[in-house]
C-alpha positions in Angstrom: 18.3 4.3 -19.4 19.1 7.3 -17.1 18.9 8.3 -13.8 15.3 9.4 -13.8 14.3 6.1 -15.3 15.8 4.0 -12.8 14.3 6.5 -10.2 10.8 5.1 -11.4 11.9 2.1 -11.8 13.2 1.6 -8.1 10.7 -1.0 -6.9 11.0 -3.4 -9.9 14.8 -2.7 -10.1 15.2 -3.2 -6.2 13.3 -6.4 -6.6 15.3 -7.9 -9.2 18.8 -6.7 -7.9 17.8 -8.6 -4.4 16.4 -11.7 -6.0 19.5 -12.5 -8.2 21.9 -11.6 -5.4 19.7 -14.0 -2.9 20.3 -16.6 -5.8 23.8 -15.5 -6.2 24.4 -15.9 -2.5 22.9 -19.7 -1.9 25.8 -20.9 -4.2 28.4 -19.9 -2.2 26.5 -21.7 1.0 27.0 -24.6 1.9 24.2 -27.1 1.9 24.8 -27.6 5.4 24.6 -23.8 6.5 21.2 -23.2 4.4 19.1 -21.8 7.1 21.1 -18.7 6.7 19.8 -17.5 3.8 16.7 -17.0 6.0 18.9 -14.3 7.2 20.4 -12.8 4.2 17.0 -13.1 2.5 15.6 -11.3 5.4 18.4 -8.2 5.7 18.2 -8.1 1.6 14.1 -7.5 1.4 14.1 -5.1 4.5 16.7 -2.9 3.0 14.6 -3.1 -0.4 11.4 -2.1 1.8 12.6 0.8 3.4 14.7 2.1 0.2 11.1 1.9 -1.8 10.1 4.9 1.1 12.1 7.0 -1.1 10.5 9.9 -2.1 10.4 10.3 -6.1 8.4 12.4 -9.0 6.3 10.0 -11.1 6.6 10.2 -14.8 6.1 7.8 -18.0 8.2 5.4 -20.1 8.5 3.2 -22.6 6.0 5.2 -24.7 3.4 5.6 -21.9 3.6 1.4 -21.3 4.7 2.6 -17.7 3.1 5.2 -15.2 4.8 6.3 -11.9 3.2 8.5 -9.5 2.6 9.2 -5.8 -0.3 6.7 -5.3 1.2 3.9 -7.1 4.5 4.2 -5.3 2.6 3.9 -2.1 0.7 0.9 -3.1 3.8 -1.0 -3.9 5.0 -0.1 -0.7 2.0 -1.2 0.9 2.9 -4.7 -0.6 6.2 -4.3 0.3 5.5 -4.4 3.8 3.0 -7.0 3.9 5.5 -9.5 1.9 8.0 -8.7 4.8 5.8 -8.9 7.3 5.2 -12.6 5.9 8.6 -13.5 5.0 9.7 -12.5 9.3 6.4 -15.3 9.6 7.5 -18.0 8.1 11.4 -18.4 9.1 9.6 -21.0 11.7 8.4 -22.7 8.5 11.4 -22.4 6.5 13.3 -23.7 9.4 12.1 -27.4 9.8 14.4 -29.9 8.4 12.2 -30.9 5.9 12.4 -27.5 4.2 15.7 -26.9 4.3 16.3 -27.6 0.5 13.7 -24.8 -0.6 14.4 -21.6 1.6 15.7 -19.3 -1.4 13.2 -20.7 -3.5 10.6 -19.6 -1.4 12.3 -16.2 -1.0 13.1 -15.9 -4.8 9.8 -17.0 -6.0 7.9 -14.3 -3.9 10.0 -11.5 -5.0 9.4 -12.4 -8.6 6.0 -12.9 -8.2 6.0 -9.5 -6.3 8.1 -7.8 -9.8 4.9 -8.8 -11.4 2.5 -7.2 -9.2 4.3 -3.8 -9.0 4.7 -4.0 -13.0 0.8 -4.7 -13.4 0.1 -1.4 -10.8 2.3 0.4 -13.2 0.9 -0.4 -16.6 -0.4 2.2 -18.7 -1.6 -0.6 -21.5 -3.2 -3.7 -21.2 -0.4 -5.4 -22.5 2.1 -4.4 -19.5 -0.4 -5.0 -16.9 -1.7 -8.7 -18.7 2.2 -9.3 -18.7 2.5 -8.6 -15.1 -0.4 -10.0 -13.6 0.7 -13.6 -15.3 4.3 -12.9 -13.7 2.2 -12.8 -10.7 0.4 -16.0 -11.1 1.6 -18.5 -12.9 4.1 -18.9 -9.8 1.7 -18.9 -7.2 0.4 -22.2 -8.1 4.1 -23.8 -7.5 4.0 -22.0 -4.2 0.7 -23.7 -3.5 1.8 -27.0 -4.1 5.0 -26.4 -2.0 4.2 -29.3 0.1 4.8 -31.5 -2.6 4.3 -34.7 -0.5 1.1 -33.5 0.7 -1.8 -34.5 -1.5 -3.7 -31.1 -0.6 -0.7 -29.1 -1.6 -0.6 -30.6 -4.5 -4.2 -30.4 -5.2 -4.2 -26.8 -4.4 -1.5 -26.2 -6.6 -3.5 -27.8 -9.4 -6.2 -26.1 -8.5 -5.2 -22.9 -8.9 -3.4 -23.2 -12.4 -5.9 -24.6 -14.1 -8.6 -21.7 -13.0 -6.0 -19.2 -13.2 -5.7 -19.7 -16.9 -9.2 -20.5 -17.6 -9.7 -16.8 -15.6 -7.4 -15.2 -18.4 -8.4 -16.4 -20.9 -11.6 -14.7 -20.1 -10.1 -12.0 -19.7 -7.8 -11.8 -23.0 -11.4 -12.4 -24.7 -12.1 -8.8 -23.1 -9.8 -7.5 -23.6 -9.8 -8.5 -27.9 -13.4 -6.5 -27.5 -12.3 -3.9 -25.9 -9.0 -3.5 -28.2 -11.5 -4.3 -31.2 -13.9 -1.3 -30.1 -11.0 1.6 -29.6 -8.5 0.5 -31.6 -5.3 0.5 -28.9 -4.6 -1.1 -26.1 -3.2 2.0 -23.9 -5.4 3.5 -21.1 -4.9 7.1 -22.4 -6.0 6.6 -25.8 -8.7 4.2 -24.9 -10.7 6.1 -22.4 -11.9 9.0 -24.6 -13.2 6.0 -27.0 -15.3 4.6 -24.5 -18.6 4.2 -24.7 -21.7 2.3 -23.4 -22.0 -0.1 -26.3 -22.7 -3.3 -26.4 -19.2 -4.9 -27.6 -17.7 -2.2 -25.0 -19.9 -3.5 -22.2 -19.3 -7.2 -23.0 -15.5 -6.9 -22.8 -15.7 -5.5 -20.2 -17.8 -7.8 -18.4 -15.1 -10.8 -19.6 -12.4 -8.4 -18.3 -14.2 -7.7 -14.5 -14.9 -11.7 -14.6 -11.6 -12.5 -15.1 -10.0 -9.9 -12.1 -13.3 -11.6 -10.5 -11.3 -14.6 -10.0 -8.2 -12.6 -9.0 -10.3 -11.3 -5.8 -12.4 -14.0 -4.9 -15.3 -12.2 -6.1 -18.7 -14.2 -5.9 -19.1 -16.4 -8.2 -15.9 -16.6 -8.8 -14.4 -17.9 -5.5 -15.4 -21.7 -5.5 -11.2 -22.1 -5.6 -10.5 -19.8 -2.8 -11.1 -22.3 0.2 -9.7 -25.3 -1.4 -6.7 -23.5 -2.3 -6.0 -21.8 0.9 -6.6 -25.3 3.3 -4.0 -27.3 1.1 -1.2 -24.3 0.6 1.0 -23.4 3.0 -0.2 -21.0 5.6 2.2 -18.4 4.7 1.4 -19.1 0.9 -2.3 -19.0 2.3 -1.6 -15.6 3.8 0.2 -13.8 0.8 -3.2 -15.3 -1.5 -5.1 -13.6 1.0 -3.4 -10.1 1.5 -0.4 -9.4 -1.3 -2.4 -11.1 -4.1 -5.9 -9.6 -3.3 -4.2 -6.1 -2.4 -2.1 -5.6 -6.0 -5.4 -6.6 -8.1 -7.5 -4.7 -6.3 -5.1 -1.4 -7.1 -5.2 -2.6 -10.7 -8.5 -3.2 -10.8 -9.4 0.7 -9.4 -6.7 2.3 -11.1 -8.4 0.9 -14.6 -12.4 1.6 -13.5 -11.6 5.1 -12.2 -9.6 5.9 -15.2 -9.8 3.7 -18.5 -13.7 3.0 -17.7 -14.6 6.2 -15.7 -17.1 7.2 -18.9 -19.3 4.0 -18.2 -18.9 4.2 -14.7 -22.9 4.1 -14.0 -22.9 1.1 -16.1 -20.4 -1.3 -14.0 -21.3 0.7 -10.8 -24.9 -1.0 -11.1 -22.6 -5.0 -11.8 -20.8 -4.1 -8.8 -23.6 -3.0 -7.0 -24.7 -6.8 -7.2 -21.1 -8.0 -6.8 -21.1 -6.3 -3.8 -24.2 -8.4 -2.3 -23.5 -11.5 -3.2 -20.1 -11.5 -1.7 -20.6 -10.5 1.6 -23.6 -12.7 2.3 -22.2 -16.0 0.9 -19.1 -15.2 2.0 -20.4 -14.8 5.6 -22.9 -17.9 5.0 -20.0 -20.2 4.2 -17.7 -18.5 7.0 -20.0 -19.6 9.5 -20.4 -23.1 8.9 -16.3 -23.8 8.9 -13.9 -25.7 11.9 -11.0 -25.2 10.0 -9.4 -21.5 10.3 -7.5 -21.9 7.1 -11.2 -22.2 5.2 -12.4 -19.7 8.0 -10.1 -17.4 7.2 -10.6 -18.0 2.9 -14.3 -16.6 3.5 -13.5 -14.0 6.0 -11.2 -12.7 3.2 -14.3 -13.1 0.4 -16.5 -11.2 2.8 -13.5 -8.5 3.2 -13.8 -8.1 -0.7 -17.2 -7.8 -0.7 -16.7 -4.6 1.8 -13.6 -3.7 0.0 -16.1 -3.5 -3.1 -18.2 -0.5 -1.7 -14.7 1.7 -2.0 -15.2 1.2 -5.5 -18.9 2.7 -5.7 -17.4 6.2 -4.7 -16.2 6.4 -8.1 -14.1 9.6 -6.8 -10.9 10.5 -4.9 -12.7 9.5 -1.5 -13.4 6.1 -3.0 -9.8 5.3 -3.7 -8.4 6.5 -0.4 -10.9 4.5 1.3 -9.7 1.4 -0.5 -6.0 2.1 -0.2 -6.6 2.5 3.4 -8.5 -0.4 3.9 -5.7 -2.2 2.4 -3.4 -1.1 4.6 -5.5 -1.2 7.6 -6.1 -5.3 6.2 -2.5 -5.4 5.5 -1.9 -5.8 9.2 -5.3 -7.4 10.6 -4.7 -10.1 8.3 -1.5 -11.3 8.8 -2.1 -10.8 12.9 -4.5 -13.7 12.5 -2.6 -15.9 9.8 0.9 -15.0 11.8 -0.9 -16.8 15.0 -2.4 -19.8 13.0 1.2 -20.2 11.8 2.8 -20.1 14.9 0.3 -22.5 16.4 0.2 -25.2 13.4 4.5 -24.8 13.7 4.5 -25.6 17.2 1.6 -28.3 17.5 -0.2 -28.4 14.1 -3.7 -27.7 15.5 -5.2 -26.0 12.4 -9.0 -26.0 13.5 -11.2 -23.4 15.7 -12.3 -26.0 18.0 -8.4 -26.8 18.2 -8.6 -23.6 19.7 -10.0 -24.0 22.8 -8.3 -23.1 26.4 -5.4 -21.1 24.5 -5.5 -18.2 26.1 -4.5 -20.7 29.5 -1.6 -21.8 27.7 -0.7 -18.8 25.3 -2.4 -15.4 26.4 -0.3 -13.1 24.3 -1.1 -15.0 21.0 -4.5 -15.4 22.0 -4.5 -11.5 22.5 -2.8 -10.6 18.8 -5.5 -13.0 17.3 -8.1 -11.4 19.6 -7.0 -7.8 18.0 -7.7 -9.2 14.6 -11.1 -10.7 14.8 -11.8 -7.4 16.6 -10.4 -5.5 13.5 -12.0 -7.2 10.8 -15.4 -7.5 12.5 -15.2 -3.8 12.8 -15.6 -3.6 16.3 -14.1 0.2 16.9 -11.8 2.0 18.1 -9.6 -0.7 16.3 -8.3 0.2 12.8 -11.3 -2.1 10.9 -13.9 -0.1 12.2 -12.6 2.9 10.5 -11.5 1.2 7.6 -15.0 0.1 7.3 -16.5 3.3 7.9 -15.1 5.1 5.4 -15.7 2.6 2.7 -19.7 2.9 3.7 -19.1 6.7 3.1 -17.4 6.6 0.0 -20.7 4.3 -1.1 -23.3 6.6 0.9 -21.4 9.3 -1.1 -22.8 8.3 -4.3 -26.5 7.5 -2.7 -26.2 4.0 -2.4 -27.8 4.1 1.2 -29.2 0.5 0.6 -26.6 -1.0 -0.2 -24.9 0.7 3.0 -27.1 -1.2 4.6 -27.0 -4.7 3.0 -23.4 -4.1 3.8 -24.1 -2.7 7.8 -26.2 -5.8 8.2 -23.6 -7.9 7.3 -20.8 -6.9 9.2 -23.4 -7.3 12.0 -23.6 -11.3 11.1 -20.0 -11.5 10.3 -19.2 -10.3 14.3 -20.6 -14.0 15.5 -18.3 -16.0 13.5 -15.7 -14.1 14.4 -16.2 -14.0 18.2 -17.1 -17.5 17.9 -13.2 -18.1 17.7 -12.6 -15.7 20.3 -14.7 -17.3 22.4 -12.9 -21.1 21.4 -9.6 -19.3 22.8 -10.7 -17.0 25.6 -14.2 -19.0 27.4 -14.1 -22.6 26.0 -12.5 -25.3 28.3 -10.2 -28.4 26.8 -8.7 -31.1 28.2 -5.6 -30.9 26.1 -5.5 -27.7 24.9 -2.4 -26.2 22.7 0.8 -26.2 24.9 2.5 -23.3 25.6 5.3 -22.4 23.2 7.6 -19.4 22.1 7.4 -18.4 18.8 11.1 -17.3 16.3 11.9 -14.4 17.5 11.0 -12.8 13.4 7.7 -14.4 14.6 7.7 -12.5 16.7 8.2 -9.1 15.5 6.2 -10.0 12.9 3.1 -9.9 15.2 4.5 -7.0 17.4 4.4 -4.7 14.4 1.2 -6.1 12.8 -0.8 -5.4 16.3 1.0 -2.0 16.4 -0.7 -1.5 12.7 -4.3 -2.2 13.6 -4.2 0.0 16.7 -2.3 2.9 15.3 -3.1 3.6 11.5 -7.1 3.7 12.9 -6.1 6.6 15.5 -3.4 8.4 12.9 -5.9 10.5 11.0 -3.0 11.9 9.0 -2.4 8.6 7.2 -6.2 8.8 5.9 -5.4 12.6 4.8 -2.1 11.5 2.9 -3.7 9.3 0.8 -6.3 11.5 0.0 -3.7 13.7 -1.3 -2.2 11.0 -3.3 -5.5 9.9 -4.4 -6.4 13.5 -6.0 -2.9 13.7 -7.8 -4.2 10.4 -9.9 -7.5 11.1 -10.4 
């Protein structure tokens, strides 16, 4: 391997160095002096984060198994910064006695899982990016059930196994079609073979079903709110955000490119994909007390929306999605970096919980404020613009009904959302949350993540640099 190869290879290779030297590390510490590998773990993955901002060309190896490139850097540095972002949330976690005998596991686990993702962004054959997306998932069900002694925990754990692998093997059966139609399994030779037949059009329908479940597509979410209520909230907010983020990549990297010559055929599955996710997502959102199920069908909603990025079908279709990732990167882990601090210090985990917090806790009330802002897409906040351009990119292609459908919807979706805002800012309770001070990587956490949502809206430049990213892919 030479220096150009490691060069490509600096996200995975970053990963793995810090992971093993975390593990390394906790042998030499005493059992005693364990919360500081909450430190270390912390100083290691920031150092990895901002030496991924390393400019490099992107290229191919292992026989064209692995592409590099601009935009594919950039989304693994978009997950880079929401993992640290939740790794800085949940020292409060990691630091109860209880769960002093897992903190490098925790830390470990995420960076493995996160080796997977940036793999699976990187394939250039099905077999790469099957590989990595199982790195990615077979773990996440242990992190689930990391409560071990908790029966949801556990059941959310069990949960999410047993659909994960009944999801792939949905999509493997695909994937055979598809590999049984062209003849290869790598993106460059298959595209050119792609054609609107049926035995193409069925694999690919297995494959979509299967990253279905990946995004919490409807019908393929049923798991979704289970999961999130019994995980962990941290575990809860990398499902929501890391997860969701590196399969959506995948998933547009592989339509725009692999699929681009039956594009009208899954633009028309996606179309109704589209509609059914926003509106149940929103039904179901609006019926729920507890924010960790609140928050599961905000997210299916947010995939619904993030799904219109994918009817542009053209370089303003992926920016948008990028940038709504980004722009969700923060919102998101505002709101579950507030639910955590609050369940930490008093384990209230329900909107009606919620009430009289801003007389007891005005600055979190304010962060969590900023996110139901942002994902309602109430401008000038960085959701509204997110959301705007993703209606373009669809409006772009002349789906001005669907832009609608969708309009509406975000419309509804502003009730549940102020309906929480409301809870913290108008509602009156007897024994409301106490005040408390969040860690002080809480804390940061939340400074930068509120920082995001205003900012990257206003920054027209980051909007412009994807788009230039985007065109050197496509």
């Amino acid at each position: 391997m030479n220096l150009h190869s490691i060069i490509l290879l600096r996200h995975e290779i970053l990963l793995t160095v810090a992971a093993v030297g975390v593990l390394f590390a906790d042998v030499f510490v005493p059992r005693e002096k364990k919360h500081n590998m909450i430190t270390v773990s912390l100083i290691v993955f920031t150092l990895v984060t901002l030496l991924g901002f390393i400019p490099a060309q992107g290229g191919v190896l292992f026989g064209g198994s692995y592409q590099s490139s601009h935009m594919t850097d950039f989304m693994k540095d978009i997950l880079n910064i929401a993992v640290l972002l939740i790794f800085l949330q949940s020292t409060g976690y990691l630091s109860k006695p209880e769960n002093s005998w897992k903190i490098t596991e925790f830390f470990v686990i995420l960076m493995f899982v996160l080796i997977g993702m940036d793999f699976m962004i990187s394939a250039g054959d099905f077999v790469i990016f099957y590989v990595g997306l199982e790195t990615a998932s077979l773990p996440l069900a242990g992190l689930a059930a990391y409560d071990r002694y908790k029966s949801k925990s556990a059941e959310a754990g069990v949960k999410l196994i047993l659909l994960s692998a009944m999801s792939s093997a949905v999509m493997l059966f695909g994937l055979s079609l598809i590999y049984a139609s062209t003849g290869s399994i790598y993106f460059s030779d298959i595209l050119p073979k792609i054609k609107a037949t049926p035995l193409i059009i069925l694999g690919f329908i297995f494959f979509l079903s299967g990253m279905g479940f990946k995004l919490s597509v409807v019908p393929f979410h049923l798991w979704t709110a289970d999961v999130y209520e019994g995980a962990p909230i941290n575990i809860t907010a990398f499902l929501s955000v890391v997860s969701k983020g590196a399969a959506a990549f995948i998933l547009i990297i592989i339509l725009f490119t692999v699929f681009k010559n039956i594009s009208r055929e899954w633009e028309w599955i996606l179309y109704a994909l589209v509609i059914t996710t926003i509106t149940i997502g929103n039904l179901f959102a609006l019926r729920q007390d507890n924010i960790k199920r609140f928050l599961a069908f905000s997210s299916i909603t947010q995939v619904g929306f993030l799904l219109l990025g994918f009817m542009g079908n053209n370089e303003l279709g992926l920016t948008s999605v990028v940038y709504f990732m980004l722009i969700y990167v923060f919102t998101n882990l505002t709101a579950f970096g507030v639910v955590e601090a609050i369940y930490n210090a008093s384990n209230v985990e329900t909107i009606s919980g919620y009430k009289g917090l801003y007389k007891t806790n005005p600055l979190l009330s304010l962060a969590m404020m900023l996110a139901l802002f942002s994902l309602g897409g109430i401008p000038p906040l960085a959701g509204f613009f997110g959301k705007f351009f993703l209606f373009t990119a669809a409006a772009s292609r002349g789906y001005y009904i669907l832009v609608v459908i969708a309009a509406l919807n975000a419309t509804i979706s502003l009730y549940y959302y102020l309906r929480v805002v409301k809870a913290m800012f108008i509602d009156k309770s007897d024994n409301p949350v106490a005040k408390f001070r969040s860690t002080w990587p809480m804390r940061i956490s939340l400074i930068i993540s509120s920082i995001g949502i205003i900012y990257v809206g206003f920054a027209s430049n980051i909007f412009e640099f994807i788009y230039s990213l985007a065109k050197g892919l496509l």
